[in-house]
BALOBA-1460 file (C-alpha; in Angstrom, 3 decimals):
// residues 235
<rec num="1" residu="x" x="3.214" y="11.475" z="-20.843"/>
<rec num="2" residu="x" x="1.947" y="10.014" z="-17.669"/>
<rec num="3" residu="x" x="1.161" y="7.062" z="-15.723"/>
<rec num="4" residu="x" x="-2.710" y="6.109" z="-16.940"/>
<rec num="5" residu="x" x="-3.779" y="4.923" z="-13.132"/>
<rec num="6" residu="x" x="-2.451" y="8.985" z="-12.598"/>
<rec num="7" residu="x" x="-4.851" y="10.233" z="-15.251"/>
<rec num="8" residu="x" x="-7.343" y="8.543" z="-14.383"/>
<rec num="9" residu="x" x="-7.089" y="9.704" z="-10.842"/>
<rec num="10" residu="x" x="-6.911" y="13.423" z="-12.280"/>
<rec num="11" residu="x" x="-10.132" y="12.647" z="-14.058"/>
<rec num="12" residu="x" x="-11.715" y="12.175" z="-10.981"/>
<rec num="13" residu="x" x="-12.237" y="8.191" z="-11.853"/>
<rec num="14" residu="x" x="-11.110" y="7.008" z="-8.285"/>
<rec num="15" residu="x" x="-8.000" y="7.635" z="-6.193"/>
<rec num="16" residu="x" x="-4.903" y="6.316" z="-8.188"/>
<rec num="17" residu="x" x="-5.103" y="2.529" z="-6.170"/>
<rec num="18" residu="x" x="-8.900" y="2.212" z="-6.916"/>
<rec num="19" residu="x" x="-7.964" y="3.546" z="-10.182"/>
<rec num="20" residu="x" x="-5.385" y="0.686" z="-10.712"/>
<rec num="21" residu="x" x="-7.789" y="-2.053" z="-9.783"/>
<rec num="22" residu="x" x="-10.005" y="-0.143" z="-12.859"/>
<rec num="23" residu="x" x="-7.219" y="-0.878" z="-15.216"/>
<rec num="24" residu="x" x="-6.599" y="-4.548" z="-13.634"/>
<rec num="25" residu="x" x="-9.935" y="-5.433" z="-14.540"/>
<rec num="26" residu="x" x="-9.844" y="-4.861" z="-17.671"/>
<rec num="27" residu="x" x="-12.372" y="-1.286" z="-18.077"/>
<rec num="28" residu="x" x="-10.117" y="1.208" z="-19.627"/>
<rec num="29" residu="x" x="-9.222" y="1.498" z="-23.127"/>
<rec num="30" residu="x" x="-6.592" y="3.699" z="-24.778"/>
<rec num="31" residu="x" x="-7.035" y="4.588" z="-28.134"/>
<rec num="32" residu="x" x="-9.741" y="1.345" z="-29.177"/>
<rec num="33" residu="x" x="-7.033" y="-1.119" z="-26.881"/>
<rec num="34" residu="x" x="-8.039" y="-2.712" z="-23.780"/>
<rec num="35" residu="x" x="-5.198" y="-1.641" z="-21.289"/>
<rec num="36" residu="x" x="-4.079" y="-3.706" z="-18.525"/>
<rec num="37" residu="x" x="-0.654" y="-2.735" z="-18.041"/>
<rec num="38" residu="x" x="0.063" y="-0.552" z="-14.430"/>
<rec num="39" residu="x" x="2.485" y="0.833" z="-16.185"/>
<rec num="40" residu="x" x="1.285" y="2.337" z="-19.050"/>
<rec num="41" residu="x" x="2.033" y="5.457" z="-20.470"/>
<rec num="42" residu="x" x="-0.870" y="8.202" z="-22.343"/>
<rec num="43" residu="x" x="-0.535" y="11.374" z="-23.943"/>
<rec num="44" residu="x" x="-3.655" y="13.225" z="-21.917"/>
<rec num="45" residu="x" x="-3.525" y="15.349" z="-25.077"/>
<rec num="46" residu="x" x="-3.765" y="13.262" z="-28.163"/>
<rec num="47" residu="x" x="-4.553" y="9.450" z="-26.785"/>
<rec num="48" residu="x" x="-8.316" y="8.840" z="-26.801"/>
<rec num="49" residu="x" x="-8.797" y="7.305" z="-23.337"/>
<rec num="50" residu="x" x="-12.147" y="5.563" z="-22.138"/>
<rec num="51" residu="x" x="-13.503" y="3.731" z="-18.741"/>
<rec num="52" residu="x" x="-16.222" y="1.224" z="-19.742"/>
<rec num="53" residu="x" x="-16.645" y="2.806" z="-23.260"/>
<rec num="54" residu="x" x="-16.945" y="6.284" z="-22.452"/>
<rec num="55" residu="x" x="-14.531" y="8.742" z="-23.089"/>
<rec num="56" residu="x" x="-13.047" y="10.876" z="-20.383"/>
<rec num="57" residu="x" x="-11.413" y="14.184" z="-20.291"/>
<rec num="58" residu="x" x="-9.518" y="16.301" z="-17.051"/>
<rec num="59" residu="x" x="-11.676" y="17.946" z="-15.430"/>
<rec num="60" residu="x" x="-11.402" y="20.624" z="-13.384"/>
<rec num="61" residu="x" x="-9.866" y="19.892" z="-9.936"/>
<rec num="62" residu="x" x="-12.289" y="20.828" z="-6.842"/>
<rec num="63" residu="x" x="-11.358" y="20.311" z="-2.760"/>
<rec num="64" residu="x" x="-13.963" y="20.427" z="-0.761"/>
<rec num="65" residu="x" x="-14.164" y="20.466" z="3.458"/>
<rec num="66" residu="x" x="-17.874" y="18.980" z="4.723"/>
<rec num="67" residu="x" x="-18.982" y="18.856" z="7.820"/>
<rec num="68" residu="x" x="-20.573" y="15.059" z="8.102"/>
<rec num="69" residu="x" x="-23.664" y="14.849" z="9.980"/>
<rec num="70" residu="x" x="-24.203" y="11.217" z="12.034"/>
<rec num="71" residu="x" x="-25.884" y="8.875" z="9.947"/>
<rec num="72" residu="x" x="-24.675" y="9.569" z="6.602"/>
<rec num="73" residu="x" x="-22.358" y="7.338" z="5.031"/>
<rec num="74" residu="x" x="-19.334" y="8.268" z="3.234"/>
<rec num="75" residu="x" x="-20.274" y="8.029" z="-0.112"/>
<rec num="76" residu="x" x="-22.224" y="8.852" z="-3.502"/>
<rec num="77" residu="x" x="-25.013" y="5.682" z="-3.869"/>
<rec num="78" residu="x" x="-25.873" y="3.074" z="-1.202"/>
<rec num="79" residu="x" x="-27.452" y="0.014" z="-2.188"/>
<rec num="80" residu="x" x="-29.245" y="-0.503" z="1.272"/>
<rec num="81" residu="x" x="-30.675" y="2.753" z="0.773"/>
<rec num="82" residu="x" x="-29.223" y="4.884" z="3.617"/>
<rec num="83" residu="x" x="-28.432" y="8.673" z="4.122"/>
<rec num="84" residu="x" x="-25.392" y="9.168" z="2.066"/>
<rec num="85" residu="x" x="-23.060" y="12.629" z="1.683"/>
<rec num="86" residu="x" x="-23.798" y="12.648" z="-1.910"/>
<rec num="87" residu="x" x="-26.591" y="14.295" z="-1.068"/>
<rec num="88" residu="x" x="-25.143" y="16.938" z="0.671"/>
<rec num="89" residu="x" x="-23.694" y="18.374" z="-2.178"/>
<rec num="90" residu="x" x="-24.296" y="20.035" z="-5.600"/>
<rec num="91" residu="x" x="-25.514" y="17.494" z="-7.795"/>
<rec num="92" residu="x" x="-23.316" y="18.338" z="-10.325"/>
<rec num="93" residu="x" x="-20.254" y="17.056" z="-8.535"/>
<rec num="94" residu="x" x="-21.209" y="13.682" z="-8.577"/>
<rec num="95" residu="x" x="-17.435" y="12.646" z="-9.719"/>
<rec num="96" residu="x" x="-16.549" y="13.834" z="-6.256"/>
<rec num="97" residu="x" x="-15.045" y="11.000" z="-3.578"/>
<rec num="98" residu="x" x="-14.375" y="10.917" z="-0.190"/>
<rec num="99" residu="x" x="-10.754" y="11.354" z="1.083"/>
<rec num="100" residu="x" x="-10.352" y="8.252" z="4.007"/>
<rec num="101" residu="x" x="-13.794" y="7.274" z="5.675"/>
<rec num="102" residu="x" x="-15.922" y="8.194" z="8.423"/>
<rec num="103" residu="x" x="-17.915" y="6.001" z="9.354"/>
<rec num="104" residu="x" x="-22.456" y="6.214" z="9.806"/>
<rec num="105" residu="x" x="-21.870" y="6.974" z="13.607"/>
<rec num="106" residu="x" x="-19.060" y="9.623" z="13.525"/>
<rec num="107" residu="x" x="-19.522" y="12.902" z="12.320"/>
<rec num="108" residu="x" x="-16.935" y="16.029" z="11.485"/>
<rec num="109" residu="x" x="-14.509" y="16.841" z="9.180"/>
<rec num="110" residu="x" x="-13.887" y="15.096" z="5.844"/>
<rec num="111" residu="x" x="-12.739" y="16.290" z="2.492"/>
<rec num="112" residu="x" x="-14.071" y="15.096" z="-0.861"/>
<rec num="113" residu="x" x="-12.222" y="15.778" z="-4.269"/>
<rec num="114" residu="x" x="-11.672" y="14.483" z="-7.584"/>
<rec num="115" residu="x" x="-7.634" y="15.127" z="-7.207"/>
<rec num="116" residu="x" x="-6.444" y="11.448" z="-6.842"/>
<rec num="117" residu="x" x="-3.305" y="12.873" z="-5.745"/>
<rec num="118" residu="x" x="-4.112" y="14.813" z="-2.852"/>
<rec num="119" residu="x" x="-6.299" y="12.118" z="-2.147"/>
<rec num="120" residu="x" x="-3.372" y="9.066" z="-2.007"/>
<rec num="121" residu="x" x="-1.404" y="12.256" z="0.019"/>
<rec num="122" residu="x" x="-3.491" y="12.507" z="3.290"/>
<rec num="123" residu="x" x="-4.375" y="8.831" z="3.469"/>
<rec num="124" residu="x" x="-1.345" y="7.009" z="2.683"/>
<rec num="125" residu="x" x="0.456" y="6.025" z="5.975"/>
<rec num="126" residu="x" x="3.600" y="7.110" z="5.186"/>
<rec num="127" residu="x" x="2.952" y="11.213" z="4.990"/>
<rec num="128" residu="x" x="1.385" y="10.911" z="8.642"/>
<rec num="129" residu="x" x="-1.560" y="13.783" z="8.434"/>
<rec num="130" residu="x" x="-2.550" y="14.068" z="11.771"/>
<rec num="131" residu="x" x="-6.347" y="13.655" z="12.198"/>
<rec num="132" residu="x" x="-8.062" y="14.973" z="15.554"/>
<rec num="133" residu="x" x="-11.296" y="13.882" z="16.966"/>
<rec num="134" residu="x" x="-13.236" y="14.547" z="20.226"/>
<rec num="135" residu="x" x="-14.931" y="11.483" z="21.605"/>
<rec num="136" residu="x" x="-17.845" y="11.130" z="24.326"/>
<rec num="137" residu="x" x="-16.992" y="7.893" z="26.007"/>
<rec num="138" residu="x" x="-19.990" y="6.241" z="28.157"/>
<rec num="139" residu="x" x="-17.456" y="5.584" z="31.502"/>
<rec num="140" residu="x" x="-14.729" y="7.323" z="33.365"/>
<rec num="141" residu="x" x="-11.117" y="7.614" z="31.330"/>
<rec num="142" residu="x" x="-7.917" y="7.516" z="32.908"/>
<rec num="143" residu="x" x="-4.385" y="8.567" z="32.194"/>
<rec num="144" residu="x" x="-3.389" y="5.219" z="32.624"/>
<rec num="145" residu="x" x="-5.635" y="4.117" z="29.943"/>
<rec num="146" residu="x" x="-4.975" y="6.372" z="27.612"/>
<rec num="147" residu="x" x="-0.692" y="5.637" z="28.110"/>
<rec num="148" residu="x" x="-2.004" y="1.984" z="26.658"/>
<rec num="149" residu="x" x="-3.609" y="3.392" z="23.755"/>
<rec num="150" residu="x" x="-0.364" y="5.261" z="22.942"/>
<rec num="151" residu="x" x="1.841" y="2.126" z="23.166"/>
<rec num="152" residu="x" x="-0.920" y="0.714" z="21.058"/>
<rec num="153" residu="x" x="-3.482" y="-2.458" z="22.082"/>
<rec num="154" residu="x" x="-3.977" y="-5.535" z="20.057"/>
<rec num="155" residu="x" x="-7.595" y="-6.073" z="19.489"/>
<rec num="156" residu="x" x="-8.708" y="-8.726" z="17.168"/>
<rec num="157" residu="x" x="-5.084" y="-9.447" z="15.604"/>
<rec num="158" residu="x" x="-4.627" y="-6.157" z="14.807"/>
<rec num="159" residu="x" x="-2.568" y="-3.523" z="16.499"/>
<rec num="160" residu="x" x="-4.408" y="-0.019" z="17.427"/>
<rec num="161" residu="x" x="-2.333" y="2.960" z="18.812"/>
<rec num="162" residu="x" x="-3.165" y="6.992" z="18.761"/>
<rec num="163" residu="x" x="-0.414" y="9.483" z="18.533"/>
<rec num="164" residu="x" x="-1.931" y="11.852" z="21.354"/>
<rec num="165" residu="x" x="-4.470" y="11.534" z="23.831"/>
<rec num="166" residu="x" x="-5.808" y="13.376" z="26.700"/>
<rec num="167" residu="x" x="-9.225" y="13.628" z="29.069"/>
<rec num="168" residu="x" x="-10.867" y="16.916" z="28.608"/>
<rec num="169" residu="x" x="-13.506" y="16.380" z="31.021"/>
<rec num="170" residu="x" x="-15.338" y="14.197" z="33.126"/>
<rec num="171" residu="x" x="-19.081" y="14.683" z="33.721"/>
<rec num="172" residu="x" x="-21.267" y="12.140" z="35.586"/>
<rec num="173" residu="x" x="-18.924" y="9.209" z="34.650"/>
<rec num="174" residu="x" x="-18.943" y="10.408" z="30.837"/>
<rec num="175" residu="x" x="-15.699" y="11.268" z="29.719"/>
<rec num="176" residu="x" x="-14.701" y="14.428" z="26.832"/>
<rec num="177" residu="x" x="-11.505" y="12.737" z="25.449"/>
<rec num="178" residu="x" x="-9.154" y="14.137" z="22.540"/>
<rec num="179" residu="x" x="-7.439" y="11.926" z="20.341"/>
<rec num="180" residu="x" x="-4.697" y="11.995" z="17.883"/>
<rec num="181" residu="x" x="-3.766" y="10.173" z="15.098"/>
<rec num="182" residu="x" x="-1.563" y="9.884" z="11.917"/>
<rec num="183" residu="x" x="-2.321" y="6.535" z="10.750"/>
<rec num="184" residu="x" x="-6.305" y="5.791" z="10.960"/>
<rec num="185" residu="x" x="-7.927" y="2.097" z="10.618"/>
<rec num="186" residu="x" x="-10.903" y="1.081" z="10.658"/>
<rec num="187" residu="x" x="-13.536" y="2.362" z="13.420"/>
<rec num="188" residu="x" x="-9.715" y="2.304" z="15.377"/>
<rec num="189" residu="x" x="-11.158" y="4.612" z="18.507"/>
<rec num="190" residu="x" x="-13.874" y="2.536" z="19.049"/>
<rec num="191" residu="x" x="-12.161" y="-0.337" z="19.195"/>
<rec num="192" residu="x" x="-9.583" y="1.086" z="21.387"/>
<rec num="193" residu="x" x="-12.677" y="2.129" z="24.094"/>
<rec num="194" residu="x" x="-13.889" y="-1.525" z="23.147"/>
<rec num="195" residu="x" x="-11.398" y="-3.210" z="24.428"/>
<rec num="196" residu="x" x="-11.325" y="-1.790" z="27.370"/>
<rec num="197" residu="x" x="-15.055" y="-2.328" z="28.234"/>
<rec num="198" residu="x" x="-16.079" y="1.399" z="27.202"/>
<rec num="199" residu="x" x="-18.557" y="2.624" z="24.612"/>
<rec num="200" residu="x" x="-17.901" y="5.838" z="22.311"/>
<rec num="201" residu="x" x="-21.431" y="7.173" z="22.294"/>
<rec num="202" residu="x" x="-20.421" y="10.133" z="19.986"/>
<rec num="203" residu="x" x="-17.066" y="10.728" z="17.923"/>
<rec num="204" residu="x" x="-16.268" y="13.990" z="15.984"/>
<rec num="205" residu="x" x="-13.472" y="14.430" z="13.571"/>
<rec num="206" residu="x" x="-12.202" y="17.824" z="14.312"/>
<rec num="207" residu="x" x="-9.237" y="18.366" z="12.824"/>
<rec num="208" residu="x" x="-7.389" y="17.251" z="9.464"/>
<rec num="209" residu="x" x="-3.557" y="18.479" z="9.244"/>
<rec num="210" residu="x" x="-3.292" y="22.133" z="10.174"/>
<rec num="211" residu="x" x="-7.647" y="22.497" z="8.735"/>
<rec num="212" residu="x" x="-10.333" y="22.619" z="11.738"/>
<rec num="213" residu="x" x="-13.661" y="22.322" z="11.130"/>
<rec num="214" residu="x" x="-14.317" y="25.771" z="13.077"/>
<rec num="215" residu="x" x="-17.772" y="26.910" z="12.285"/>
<rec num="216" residu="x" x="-18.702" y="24.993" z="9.468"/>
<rec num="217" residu="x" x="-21.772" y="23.651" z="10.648"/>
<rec num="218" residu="x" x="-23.334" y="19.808" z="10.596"/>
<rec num="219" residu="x" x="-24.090" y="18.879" z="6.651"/>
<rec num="220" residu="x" x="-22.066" y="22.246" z="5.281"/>
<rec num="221" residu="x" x="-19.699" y="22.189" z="2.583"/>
<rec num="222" residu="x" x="-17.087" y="24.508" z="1.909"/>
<rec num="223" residu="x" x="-14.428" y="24.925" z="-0.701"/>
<rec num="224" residu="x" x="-10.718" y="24.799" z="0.461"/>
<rec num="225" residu="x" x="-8.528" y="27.510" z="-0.008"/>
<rec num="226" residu="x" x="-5.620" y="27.213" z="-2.047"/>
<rec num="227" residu="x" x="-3.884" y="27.540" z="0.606"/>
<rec num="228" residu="x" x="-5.172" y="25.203" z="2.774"/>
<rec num="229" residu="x" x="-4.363" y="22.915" z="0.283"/>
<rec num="230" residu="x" x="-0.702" y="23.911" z="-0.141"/>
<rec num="231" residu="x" x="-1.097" y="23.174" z="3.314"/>
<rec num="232" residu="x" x="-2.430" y="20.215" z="3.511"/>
<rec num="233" residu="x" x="0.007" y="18.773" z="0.545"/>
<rec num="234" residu="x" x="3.583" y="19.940" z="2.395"/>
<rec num="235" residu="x" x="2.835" y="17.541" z="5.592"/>
């Protein structure tokens, strides 16, 4: 028996809080019953389990690594009709979702799956995967700067911090700067460079727990190892 916001999660529905929302409102039956218990248990087996009337099954669990080009948007459908990563992939994996966000401007690393699991694992603040990203900021960087960003900057009520940070290079007052960090919010680099009166005119995620993007070039997909993903799941 297990949780049914964990099944559906394993069916690919959603990660397991989107997938708990699902229940919430009302859309998933067990056996003819509307469910919307949290804690429900289900018998993946013998229960006859259904998300707006049709039935679902586990499917088989896929990890994928893509390379995000700029301009695409993480996800499946857009209703204002933009470039979105669905398309980069087989059509056939259309119960595929995005693990965390990138968003249009950034490109890089980014994992889709159907695993709600390993999904709620790398983006839940309390396993701390380190992310890595390279960012082109319009301006000259400092160390001081950077010391603020790791004692964290409020900006807009909210508090922004990296982990890591250091100035690769600076080329006719453009700055190459790597970041770290193991708790991500929203567009939180360029807010950071916001604040302080500096623009991020390109932002690449490089690195995701111990997985680089290497060679895996812009609007490639690759499968992860099993490995990887052992990886990835012990941090």
């Amino acid at each position: 028996m297990v949780r049914l916001q964990k099944f559906l999660a394993e069916a690919g529905v959603a990660s397991r809080r989107a997938s708990e929302r699902i229940i919430l409102g009302g859309r998933v039956s067990v056996n003819g019953d509307t469910v919307r218990e949290l804690g429900t248990k289900v018998d993946p087996i013998h229960d006859s389990i259904a998300l707006d009337g049709a039935p679902l099954r586990l499917k088989r669990k896929l990890y994928v690594a893509l390379n995000k080009p700029r301009g695409y948007v993480c996800s499946r459908k857009d209703d204002r009709k933009r470039k979105v990563i669905g398309d980069l992939l087989p059509a056939e994996w259309d119960n595929l979702y995005s693990v965390g966000r990138l968003d249009s401007d950034s490109e890089g690393l980014i994992f889709l799956t159907n695993d709600g699991e390993f999904s709620l694992h790398l983006t839940h603040p309390r396993y701390r995967v380190l992310k890595k990203y390279l960012a082109t900021v319009e301006g000259r960087v400092e160390q001081e700067m950077l010391q603020r960003f790791k004692h964290g900057i409020v900006h807009e009520g909210e508090k922004l911090k990296v982990d890591r940070a250091r100035t690769l290079s600076v080329q006719n007052s453009t700055s190459l700067v790597e970041l770290e960090l193991t708790e991500g919010k929203n567009r939180e680099i360029r807010r950071l460079f916001e604040s302080q009166g500096l623009t991020v005119s390109r932002l690449v995620r490089m690195q995701i727990g111990k997985i680089k993007l290497g060679e895996l070039r812009s609007g490639k997909w690759r499968m992860l190892t099993e490995a990887e993903i052992k990886s990835l799941l012990s941090q």
